[in-house]
DOLUMBA-508395 format. One record per residue (C-alpha): x, y, z. Coordinates in steps of 0.02 Angstrom, whole numbers, padded with zeros to 5 digits, always signed. Layout:
# residues N
XYZ/...
***
This chain:
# residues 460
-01074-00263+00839/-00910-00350+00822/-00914-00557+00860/-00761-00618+00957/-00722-00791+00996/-00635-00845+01130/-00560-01031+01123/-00490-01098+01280/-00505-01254+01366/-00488-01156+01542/-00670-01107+01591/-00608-00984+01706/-00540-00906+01567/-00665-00905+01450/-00759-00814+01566/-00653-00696+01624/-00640-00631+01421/-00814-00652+01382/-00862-00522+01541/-00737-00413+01504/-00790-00394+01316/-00947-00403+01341/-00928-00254+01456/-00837-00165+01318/-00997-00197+01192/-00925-00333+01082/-01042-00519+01054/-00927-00651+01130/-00934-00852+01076/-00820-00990+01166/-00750-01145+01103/-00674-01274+01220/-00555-01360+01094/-00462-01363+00920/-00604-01480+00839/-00744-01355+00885/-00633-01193+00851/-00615-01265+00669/-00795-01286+00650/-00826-01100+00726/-00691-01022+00617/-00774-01133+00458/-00918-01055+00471/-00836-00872+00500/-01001-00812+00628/-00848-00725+00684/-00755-00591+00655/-00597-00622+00755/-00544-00765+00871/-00443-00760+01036/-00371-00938+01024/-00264-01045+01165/-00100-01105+01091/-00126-01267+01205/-00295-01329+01209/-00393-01544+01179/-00387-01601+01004/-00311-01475+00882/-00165-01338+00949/-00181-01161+00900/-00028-01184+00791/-00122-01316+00700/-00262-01198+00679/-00160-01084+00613/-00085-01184+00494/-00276-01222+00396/-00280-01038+00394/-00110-01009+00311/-00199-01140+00186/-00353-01049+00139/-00459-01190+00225/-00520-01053+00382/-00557-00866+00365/-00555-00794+00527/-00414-00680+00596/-00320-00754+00758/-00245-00689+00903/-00157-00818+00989/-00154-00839+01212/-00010-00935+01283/+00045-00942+01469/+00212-01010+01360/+00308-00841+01279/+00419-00912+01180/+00512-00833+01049/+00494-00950+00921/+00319-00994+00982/+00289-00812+00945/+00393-00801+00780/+00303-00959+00713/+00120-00892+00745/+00167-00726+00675/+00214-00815+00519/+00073-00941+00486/-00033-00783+00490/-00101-00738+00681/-00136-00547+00684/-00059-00535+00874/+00008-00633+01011/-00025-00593+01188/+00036-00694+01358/-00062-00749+01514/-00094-00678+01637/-00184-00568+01541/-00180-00371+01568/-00367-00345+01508/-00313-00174+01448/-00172-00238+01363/-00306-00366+01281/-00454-00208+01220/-00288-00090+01165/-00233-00282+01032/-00433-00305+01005/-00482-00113+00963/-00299-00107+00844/-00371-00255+00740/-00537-00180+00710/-00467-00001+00678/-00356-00096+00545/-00493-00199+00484/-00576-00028+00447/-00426+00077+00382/-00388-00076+00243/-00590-00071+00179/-00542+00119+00137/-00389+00077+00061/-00451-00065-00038/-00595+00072-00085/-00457+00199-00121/-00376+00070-00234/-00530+00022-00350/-00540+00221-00385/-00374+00223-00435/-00317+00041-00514/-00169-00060-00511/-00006-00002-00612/+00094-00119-00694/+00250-00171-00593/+00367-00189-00751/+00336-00010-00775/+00511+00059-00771/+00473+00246-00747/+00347+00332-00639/+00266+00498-00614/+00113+00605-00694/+00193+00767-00632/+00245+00895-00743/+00431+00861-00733/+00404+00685-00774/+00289+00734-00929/+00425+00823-00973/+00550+00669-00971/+00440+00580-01068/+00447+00688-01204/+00609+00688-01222/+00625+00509-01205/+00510+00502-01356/+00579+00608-01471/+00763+00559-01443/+00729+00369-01410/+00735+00306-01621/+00876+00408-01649/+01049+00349-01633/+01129+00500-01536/+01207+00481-01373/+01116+00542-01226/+01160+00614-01059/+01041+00568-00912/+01084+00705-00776/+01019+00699-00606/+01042+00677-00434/+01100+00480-00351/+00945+00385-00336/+00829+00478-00471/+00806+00337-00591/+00960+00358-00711/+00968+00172-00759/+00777+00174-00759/+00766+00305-00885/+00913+00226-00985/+00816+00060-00984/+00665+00146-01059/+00774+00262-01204/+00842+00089-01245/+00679+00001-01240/+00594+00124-01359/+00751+00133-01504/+00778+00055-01648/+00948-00031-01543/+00806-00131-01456/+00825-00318-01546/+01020-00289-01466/+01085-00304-01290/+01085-00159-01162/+01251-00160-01076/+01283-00073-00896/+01435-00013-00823/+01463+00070-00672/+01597+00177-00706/+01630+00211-00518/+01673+00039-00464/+01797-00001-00571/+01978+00094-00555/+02067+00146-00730/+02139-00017-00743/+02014-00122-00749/+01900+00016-00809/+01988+00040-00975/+01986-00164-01006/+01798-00191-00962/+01765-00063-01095/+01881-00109-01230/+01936-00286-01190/+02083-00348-01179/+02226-00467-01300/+02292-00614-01213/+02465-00564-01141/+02419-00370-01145/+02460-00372-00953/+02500-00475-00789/+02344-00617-00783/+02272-00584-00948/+02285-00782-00998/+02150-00744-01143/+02087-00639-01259/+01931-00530-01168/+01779-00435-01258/+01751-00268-01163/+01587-00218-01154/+01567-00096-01296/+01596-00263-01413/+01433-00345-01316/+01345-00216-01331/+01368-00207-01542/+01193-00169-01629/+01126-00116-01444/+01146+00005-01309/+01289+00004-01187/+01228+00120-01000/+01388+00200-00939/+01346+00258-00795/+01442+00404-00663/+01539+00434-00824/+01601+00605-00726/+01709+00465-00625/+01814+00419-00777/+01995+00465-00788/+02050+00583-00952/+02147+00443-01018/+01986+00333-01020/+01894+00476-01102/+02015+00508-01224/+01987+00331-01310/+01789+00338-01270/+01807+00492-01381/+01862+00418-01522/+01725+00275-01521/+01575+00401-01490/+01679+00498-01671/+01743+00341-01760/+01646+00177-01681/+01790+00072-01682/+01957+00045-01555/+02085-00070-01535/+02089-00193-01366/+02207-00154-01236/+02375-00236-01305/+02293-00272-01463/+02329-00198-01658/+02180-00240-01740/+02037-00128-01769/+01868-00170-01681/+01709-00091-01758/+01535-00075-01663/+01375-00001-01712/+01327+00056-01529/+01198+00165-01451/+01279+00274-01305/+01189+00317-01161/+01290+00416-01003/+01249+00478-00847/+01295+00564-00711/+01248+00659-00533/+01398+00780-00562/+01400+00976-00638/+01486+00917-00807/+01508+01100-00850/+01585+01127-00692/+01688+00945-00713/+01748+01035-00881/+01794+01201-00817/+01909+01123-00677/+02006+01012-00787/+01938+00854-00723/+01811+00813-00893/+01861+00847-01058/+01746+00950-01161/+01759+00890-01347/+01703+00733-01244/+01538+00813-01146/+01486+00892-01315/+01481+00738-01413/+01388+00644-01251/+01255+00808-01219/+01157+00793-01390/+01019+00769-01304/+01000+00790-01116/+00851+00699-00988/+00871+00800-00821/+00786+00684-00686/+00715+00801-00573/+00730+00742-00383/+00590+00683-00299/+00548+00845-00153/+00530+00940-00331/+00369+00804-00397/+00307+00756-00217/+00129+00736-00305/+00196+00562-00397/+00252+00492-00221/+00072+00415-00203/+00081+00337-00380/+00247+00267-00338/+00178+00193-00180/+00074+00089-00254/+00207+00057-00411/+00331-00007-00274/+00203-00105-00168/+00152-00211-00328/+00327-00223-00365/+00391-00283-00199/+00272-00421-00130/+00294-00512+00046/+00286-00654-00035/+00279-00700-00213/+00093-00714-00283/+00031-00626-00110/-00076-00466-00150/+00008-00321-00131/+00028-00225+00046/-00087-00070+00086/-00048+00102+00151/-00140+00197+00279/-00165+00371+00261/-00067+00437+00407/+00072+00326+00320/+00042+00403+00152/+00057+00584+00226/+00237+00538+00324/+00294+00489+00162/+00226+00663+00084/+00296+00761+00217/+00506+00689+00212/+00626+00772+00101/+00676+00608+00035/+00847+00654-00002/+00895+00465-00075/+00768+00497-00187/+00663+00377-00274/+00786+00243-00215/+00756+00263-00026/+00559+00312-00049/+00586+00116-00119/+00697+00038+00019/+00583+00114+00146/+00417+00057+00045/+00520-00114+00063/+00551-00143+00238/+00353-00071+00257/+00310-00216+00164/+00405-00344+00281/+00357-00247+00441/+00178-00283+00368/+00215-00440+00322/+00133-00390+00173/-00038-00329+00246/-00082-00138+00307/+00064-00031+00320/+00020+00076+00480/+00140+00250+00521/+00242+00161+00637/+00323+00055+00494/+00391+00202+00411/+00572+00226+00458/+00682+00340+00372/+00866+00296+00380/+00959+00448+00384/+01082+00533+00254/+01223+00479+00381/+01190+00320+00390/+01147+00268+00190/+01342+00354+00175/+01409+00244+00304/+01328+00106+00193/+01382+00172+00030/+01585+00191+00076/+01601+00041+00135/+01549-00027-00050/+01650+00096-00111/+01795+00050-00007/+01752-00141-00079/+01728-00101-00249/+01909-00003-00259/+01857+00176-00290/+01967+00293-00259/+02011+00419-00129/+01948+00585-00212/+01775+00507-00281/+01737+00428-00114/+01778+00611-00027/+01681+00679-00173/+01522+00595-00154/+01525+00595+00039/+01540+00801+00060/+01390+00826-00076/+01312+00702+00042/+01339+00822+00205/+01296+00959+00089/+01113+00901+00067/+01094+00845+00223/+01123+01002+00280/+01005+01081+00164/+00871+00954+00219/+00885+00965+00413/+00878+01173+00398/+00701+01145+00267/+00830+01222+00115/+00865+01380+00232/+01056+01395+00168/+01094+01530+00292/+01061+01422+00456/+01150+01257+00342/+01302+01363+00336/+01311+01390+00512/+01276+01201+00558/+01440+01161+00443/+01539+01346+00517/+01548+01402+00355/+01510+01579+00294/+01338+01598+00180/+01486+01636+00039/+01582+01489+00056/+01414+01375+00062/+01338+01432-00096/+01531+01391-00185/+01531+01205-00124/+01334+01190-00177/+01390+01267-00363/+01532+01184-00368/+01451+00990-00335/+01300+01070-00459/+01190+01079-00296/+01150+01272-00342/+01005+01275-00424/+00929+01151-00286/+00739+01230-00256/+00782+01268-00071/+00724+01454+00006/+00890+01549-00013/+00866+01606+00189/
***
């Protein structure tokens, strides 16, 4: 039988809770002030405590505060005829489970009571779940037992002491860099540095001079000579990333580095040599990029040596619970807190979306779990999926910011409503085509032609 405490200074109160909790089957206790709630909650006789904010001696907040300490063990709800805000924010963050106002609905009180013991039950079966299974480490940079993922890691080993370049393909949000980081981690370029560029941000001005440097003079505000990152990135690996974003002109000179591994600067006459690792990537049909003009091929044969496709995450759904508890260890509430739980009915939402972002959003949304949980049990109701629309809205605006052009940002935005599409309808392309008024013919075109064809969605 559960033991409650109730800690008031108001007798009327006290007894008002203890008959109504009684009457529900729980053991009640009262204190009358903060010296003898201390001295209950020190010798934890109970299991929860329903504690006045405003009571002799000690406050509830100063209760509270021992327990944020470690000095008391005893979960809190705090009762205050003053709702304040940032009476309410405060307890939440020194650690009280609820908060609830006088006058009391006594339903309101059994429905905050019953949650806390249903919780207190659901985490002793995930803590039980967790023994069985055993933490990951959170520097692990890539996740997933699934065949698909076995399959990456094969590849990753045989290519990684090798000094060919490598094409990561995949859609946005798969782990590209991840998998880069590990290929890099594993080579023989692993003493050096391992450089990143986003190819996307940067337009062919500034792209060609972050790659290749730049001579002092070479154009309006060079004032000094400038390394481009190819040069930093001598006797390690340099990550170019949405390479399918770079101009021809750009490619033509990242040609003759992957054949000759030297260039000149921008402006500049002498000859530059680098021993450099290559490493692309890209969420774009490079075949198809090739076949329209837009990617030269002498170029996408020298990148696709060796190619790691990064399957998307509705085709390994069996990893999401090993990534769970990968991102929970990663992302803490706070730093040196254990790591947050998951309930099952949580665990099954996150089985059930189509998780369209990917890895990436199954991350964010394990993320804001965390701080809805403040880093305790993650309940269903903290798992909110932000929509395709919305993550675009996000993304253009950055794109607009970062200077990337017209075409790419139009590019990336209609693959976008493609999936979405695809996602809403459960992969039926038929009834996706007539949510977008286009004819079944004209769909499966725009899916081949953004390399969304061979997307594992019934063909309706």
């Amino acid at each position: 039988m559960p033991h409650i405490l109730i800690a008031d200074d108001e007798e009327a109160i006290r007894g008002l809770l203890r008959e109504f909790l009684e009457g529900e089957g729980f053991q009640v206790s009262e204190a009358t002030d903060g010296q003898k709630v201390q001295a209950a909650l020190t010798s934890k006789e109970a299991d929860l405590a329903l504690m006045d904010v405003r009571m002799p001696g000690k406050t509830g907040i100063e209760v509270l505060r021992e327990v944020q300490d470690g000095k008391l063990g005893v979960p809190i709800i705090l009762m205050t005829a003053y709702g304040t805000a940032n009476l309410a924010i405060e307890a939440i963050q020194l650690g009280a489970y609820d908060y609830i106002t006088k006058p009391f609905d006594l339903d309101h009180v059994l429905v905050t009571v019953n949650n806390f013991f249903k919780q207190q039950e659901l985490t002793k079966q995930v803590q039980e779940i967790q023994k069985q299974v055993g933490e990951r480490d959170a520097k692990e940079q890539i996740v997933g037992n699934t065949a698909p993922m076995q399959e990456v890691y094969k590849t990753i080993g045989r290519v990684a002491r090798s000094d060919v370049s490598v094409l990561i393909t995949g859609e946005t949000g798969t782990g590209k860099e991840s998998t880069a980081e590990a290929i890099h981690r594993n080579s023989t370029y692993s003493r050096g540095p391992l450089v990143k560029v986003n190819c996307a941000a940067l337009p062919e001005t500034l792209l060609e001079s972050e790659l290749f440097g730049h001579e002092k003079g070479s154009f309006t505000g060079a004032i000094a000579q400038h390394k481009g990152r190819f040069e930093m990135a001598n006797k390690g690996s340099i990550f170019l990333d949405e390479i399918g974003e770079m101009t021809l002109a750009t490619q033509k000179k990242l040609l003759r580095v992957l054949q000759e591994r030297e260039f000149e600067r921008v402006g500049g006459t002498v000859t530059v040599k680098v021993d450099t690792r290559v490493i692309a990537a890209t969420n774009k049909n490079l075949v198809q990029e090739v076949g329209e003009g837009r990617f030269r091929e002498d170029l996408y044969y020298r990148l696709n040596v060796i190619t790691v496709h990064l399957p998307p995450l509705r085709e390994r759904k069996d990893d999401i619970p090993l990534l769970t508890e990968h991102f929970l260890n990663k992302h803490r509430y706070l730093p040196g807190s254990p790591a947050a739980r998951i309930t099952e009915g949580a665990m099954r939402l996150l089985l059930e979306h189509n998780w369209p972002g990917n890895v990436r959003e199954l991350e964010n949304t394990l993320r804001r779990a965390t701080v809805l949980a403040q880093g305790g049990l993650i309940t269903e109701n903290m798992i909110k999926f932000t929509s395709a629309s919305e993550r675009k809205l996000v993304d253009i605006s950055q794109r607009v910011r970062e200077g990337v052009s017209w075409s790419a940002i139009m590019h990336e935005t209609e693959r976008a409503v493609l999936n979405e599409a695809l996602a809403q309808h459960h992969g039926d392309r038929v009834k996706a085509a007539q949510a977008l008024s286009l004819t079944l013919d004209e769909l499966l075109q725009k899916l081949g032609s953004y390399g969304l064809g061979d997307t594992p969605f019934a063909a309706g």
